[in-house]
Each structure stands twice: as C-alpha cells, then as structure tokens.
N, C-alpha and C positions, 0 to 999 in steps of 0.2 A: 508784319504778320497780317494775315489775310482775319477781318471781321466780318464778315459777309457770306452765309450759307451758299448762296447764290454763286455768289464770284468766286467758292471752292470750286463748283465744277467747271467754271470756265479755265480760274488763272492757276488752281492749287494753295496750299498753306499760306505761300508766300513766304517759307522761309530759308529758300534757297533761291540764287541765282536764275535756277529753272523758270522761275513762279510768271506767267504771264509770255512760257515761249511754248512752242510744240513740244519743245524736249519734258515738260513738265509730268511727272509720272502719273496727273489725274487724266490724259488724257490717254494713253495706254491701256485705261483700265476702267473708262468713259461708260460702254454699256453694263458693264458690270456693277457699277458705282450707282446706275442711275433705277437698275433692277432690284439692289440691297435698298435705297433709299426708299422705294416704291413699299417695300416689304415692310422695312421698319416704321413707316406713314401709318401703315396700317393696324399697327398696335394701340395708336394712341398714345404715344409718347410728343412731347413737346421738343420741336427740331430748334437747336440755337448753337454759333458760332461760336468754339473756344478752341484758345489753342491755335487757330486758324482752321479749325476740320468741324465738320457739323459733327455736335454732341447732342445725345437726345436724353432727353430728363425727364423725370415726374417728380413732381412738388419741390420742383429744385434740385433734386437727388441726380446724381448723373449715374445713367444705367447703362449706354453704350455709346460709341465713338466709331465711325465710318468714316474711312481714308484709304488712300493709297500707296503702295509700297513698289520700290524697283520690281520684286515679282510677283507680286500679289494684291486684290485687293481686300479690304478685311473688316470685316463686326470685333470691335475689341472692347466685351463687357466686363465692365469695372470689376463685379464679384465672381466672376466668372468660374472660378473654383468650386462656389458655391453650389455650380447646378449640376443634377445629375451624371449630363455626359450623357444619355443613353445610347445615341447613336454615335458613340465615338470622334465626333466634329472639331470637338475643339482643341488647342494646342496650346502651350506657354508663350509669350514671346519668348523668354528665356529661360534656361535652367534656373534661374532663382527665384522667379516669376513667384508670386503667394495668392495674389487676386486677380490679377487682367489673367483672360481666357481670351483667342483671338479665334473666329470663323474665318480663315484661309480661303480664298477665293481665286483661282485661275483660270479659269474657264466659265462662261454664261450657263454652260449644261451644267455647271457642280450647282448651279444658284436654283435652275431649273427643277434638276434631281431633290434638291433637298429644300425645296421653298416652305413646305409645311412644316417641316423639322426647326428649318431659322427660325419663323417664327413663333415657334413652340417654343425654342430658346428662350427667344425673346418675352415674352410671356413669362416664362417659367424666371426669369431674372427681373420681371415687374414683380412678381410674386414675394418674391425673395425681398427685394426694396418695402413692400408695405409690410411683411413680417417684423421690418427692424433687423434681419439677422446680421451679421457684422463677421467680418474673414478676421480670422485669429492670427494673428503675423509672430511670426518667429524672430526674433532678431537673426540677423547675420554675421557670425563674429568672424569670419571670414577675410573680409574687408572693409575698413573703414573709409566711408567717403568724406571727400571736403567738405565740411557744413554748407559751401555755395553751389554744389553738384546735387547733396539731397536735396537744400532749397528749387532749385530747377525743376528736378526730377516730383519734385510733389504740386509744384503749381503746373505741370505740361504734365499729364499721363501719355500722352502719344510720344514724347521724349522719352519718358524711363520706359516703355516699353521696348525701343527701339535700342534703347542702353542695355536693359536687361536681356534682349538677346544675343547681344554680342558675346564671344567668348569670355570664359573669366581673366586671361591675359588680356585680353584688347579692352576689358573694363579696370583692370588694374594699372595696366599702359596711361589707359587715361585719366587713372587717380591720380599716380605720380607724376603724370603732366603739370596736370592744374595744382597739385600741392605743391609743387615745387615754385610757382610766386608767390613771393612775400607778399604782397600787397591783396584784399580782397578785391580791388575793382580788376587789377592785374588776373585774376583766377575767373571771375567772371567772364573779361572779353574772352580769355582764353576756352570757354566752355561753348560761348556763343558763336566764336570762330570756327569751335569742332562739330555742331551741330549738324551741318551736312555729312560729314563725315560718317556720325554715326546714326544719321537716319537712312546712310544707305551698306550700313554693315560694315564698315571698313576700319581696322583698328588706325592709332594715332599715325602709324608710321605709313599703311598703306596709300600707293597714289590712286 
C-alpha cells in the first residue's frame, strides 16, 4: 500500500497490481485529481496519506478522502450525510451508505462549473467536524458480516465505500465467500484477495 501523498498521483493506492503502470486508474483521472486537490488545499485542511489515498484532516479528525475510481474521480466526506445537499452534488457510494457522501467527478468542466460549491461543501463539513456532530447509524439487520470484513471495512473507508456500493447480492456473494473459511487468517487472505475485485465493482463470481 502506497504511504506517500505524492507517490498517489504518480503510482496510485498501491493496492492493485495496476499500482505503478499506466493502466493505473489515477492516471485516467490525473487533471481531475490534481484540480480537487488544488481546491481542497485551499480550505485549510491537513493533507496526509491513509489507506494509500490522500485523506485530509483537522485536529486529526478525517473530513475527506480524494481518489480514483474506474469511472470517476471523487471527494468522499466522511459525514457527508450531514450537509445540506443544496446543490444536489452528492451521492451514496452505496444504497446502505449512512455517513460517506461522494462528489462524483467526470469531467474537468463538472470541477470547473461547481468549484465554489466543492468548496462550500468542504467548509460546510469542516463546520460540521468542530460542532462535534456525530451521523446517527442505524444498525443493519439485513446482513450480517464476518467480524474480519467489518474489521476491514472500518480501518479502510475507501474499502467499505467501494463494498457499500456494490449490489446487495454481490455484498452478500461476498459475505458467504469469506464466511465460509474456518480459519480467521483463511477469511482474511480471502478478503484481501478480493479487494480488487470490489474496488472496481465486480461481484465474487464476475471476471
């Protein structure tokens, strides 16, 4: 996994095969990347490496997450539920999503069109972090995950975002993948294994 803000826009995350070749999805999404960063600089927010994707913080507190995605590049703010919305911008990564909001990015002109609005976002979610206010989470009874899949999913938010959008078959596909080894270190590889898989949307079974 990539430690290094810098070496995100060169090589990527690092946690795919991609990471340090041209196929790499940061660079696809290269001026884009380099325009959100530019924007979010400008808040006053503290840029540091987690996860392998630059996360920007205040006082520690992590308040967004800028990466790249097979088709999009994206602002993915932690409380993101939390704000407004007024201009309609933001989306779940997934239908079960509670707190990550993502800024969807496809084009240099959507960054352009709405650059005062991002960073109003942004703002409005610094705001949000020094009020103390806290995203009310629902439990899920829906599906139960492996204890080593929530493990995952809470130390990577750029993982469970990318899990959390996947359909809820292709998220239950991969419950009863990884439940199905007996052993915890057996369910682990098996999660780390799929990780590509589902950071670029593809349930267990697709090639």
């Amino acid at each position: 996994m990539n430690t290094s803000v810098e070496n995100y826009f060169l090589e990527g995350c690092g946690r795919c095969p991609l990471g340090g070749t041209p196929q790499c999805k940061v660079h696809s999404w290269a001026l884009e990347l380099a325009h959100l960063r530019k924007i979010i600089l400008q808040t006053g927010l503290q840029e540091e490496s987690k996860w392998g994707v630059p996360c920007y913080t205040l006082n520690g507190a992590n308040i967004l997450i800028l990466s790249a995605f097979k088709n999009y590049a994206s602002i993915s703010l932690f409380k993101g539920s939390l704000l407004q919305d007024s201009k309609k911008i933001l989306t779940k990564p997934g239908e079960n999503s509670q707190a990550a909001r993502l800024i969807k990015i496809t084009d240099i002109k959507e960054i352009l069109t709405h650059e005062n609005d991002i960073k109003a976002y942004i703002f409005e979610a610094i705001e949000i972090e020094k009020a103390g206010l806290k995203v009310d989470f629902k439990k899920n009874t829906d599906l139960e995950l492996v204890e080593e899949l929530q493990q995952k999913l809470a130390e990577d938010p750029s993982f469970k975002a990318a899990f959390e959008a996947l359909t809820p078959g292709r998220q239950r596909g991969y419950n009863i993948y990884f439940s199905q080894a007996k052993q915890s270190s057996t369910r682990i590889s098996r999660i780390e294994k799929s990780m590509e898989k589902i950071f670029e949307g593809k349930g267990w079974n697709d090639r």
